[in-house]
C-alpha positions as CSV (number, residue, x, y, z in Angstrom):
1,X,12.3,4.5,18.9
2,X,14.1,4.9,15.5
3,X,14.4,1.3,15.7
4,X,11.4,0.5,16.1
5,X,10.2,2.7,13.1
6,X,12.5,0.8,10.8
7,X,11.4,-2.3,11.9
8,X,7.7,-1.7,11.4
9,X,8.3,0.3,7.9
10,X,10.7,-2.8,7.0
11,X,8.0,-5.2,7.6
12,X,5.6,-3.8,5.7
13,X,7.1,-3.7,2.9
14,X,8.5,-7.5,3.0
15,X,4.7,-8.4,3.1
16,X,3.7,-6.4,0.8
17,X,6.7,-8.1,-1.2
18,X,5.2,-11.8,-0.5
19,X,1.9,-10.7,-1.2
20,X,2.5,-9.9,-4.7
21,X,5.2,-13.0,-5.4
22,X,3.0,-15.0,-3.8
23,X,0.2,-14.5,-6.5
24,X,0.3,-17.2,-10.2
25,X,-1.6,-14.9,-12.0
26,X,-0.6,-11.5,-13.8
27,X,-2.0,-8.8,-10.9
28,X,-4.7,-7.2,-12.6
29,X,-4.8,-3.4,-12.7
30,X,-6.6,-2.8,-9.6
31,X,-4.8,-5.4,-7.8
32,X,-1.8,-3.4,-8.5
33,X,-3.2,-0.1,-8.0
34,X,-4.1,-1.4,-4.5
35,X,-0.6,-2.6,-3.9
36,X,0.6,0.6,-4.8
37,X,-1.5,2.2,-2.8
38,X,-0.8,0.2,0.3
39,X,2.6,0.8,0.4
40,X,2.1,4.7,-0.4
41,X,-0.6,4.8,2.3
42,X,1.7,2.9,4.8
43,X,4.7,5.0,4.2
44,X,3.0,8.6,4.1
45,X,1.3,7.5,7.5
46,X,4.2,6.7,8.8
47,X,6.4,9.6,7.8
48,X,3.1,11.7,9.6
49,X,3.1,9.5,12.5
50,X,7.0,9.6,13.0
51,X,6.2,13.5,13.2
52,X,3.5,13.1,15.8
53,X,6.1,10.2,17.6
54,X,4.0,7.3,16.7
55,X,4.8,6.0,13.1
56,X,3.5,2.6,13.5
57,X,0.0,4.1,13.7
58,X,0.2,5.9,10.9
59,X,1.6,2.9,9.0
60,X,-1.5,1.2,10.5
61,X,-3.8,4.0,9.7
62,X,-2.3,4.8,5.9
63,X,-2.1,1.3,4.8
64,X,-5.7,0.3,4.6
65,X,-6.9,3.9,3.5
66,X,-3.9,3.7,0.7
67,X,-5.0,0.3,-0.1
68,X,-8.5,1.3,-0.7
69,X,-7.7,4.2,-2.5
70,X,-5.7,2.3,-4.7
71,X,-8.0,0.1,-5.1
72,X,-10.4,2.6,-6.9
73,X,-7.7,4.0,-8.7
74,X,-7.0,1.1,-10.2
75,X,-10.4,-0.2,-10.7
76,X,-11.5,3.4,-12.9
77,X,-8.4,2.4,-14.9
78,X,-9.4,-1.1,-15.5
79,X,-12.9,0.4,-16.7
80,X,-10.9,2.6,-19.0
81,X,-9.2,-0.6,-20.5
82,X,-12.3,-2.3,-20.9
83,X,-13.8,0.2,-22.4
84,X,-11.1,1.0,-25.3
85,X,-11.8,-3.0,-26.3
């Protein structure tokens, strides 16, 4: 089962990797706050759901909730940045 935890957490984050080479442009600041928050989301969830014996659920679960609230996080800094132009 350890494994397959590796596995999962291991492919994550090589996606998340490609995702962010993959891009021509400078990430902006909430692009990169949900990146961030992805991979945060994915690992706490599956550090919780390796407790509970099913980390690839948790990845699954933490991932979309990390990259959303990443997302925000980012987007209220970008605001900020705007702003102080």
């Amino acid at each position: 089962m350890k494994s397959k935890t590796h596995f999962i957490t291991t492919l994550l984050l090589a996606v998340s990797l490609l995702a962010s080479v993959g891009c021509s442009a400078p990430l902006s600041t909430r692009e990169q706050g949900g990146l961030v928050g992805a991979g945060l989301g994915a690992g706490t969830g599956a550090i919780i759901g390796s407790t509970v014996g099913h980390a690839a659920v948790g990845a699954l679960i933490g991932g979309p909730v990390g990259l959303i609230a990443g997302a925000l996080i980012g987007d209220q800094l970008m605001g900020q940045e705007s702003r102080r132009r």
